[in-house]
C-alpha positions as CSV (number, residue, x, y, z in Angstrom):
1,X,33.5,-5.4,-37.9
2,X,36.0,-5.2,-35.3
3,X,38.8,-4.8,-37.7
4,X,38.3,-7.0,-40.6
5,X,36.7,-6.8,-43.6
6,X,33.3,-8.5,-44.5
7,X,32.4,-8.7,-48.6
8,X,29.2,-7.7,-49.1
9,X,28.1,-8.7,-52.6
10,X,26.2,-6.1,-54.9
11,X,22.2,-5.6,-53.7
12,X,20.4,-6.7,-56.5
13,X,16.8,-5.3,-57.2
14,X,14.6,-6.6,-54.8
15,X,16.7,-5.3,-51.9
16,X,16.2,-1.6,-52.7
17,X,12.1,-2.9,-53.1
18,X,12.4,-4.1,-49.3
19,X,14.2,-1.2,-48.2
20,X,11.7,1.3,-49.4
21,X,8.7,-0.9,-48.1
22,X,10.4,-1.3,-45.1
23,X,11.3,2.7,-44.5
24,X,7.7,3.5,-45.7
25,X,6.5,1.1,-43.2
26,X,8.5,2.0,-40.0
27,X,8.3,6.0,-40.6
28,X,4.1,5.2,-40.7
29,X,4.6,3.8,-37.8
30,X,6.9,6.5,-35.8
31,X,4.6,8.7,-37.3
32,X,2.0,7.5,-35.0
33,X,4.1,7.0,-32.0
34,X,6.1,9.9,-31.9
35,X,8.8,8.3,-29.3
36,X,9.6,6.0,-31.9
37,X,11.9,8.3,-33.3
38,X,13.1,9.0,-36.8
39,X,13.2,6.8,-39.7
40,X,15.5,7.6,-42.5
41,X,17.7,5.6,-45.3
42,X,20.7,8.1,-45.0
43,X,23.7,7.0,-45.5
44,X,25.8,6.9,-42.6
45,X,28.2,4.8,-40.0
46,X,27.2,2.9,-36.8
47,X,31.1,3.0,-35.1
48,X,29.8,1.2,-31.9
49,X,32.2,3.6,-30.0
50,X,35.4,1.9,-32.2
51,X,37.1,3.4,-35.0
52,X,37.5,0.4,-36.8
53,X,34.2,-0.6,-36.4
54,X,31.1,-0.3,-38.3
55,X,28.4,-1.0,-40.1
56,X,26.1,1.1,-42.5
57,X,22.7,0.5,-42.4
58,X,20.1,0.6,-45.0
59,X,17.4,1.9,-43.1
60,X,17.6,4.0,-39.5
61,X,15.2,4.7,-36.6
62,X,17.0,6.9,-34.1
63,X,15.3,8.6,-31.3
64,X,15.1,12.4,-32.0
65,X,17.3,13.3,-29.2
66,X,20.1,11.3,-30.3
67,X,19.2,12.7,-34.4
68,X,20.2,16.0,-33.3
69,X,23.5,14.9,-31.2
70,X,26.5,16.3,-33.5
71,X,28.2,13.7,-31.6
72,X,27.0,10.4,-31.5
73,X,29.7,8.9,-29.6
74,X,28.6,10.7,-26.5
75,X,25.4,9.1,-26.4
């Protein structure tokens, strides 16, 4: 973040478990409230309008509108 590096150390196990209960949870959920948005576990770069800065989530919920922005920068 913001130019320096952050060690992350391996996830073991029962991350991936909380991830998928968590995805499962949250796209139940947008699937009931539409403006929620979309839940996925893609992987993929927040840059927080930075180059050298980002993070990569393990689970997303992004309004539609932005989903289908090519650019995400703009937004």
């Amino acid at each position: 973040i913001y130019g320096e590096l952050f060690h992350v150390t391996p996830a073991r196990p029962w991350h991936a478990v909380v991830v998928q209960w968590l995805q499962y949870e949250l796209a139940t959920y947008a699937r009931q409230e539409p403006a929620a948005g979309y839940v996925s576990s893609v992987e993929g770069k927040v840059t927080f309008q930075r180059r050298d800065t980002y993070v990569s989530p393990d689970v997303w919920a992004v309004r539609l509108d932005e989903m289908r922005a090519l650019d995400w920068d703009r937004l």
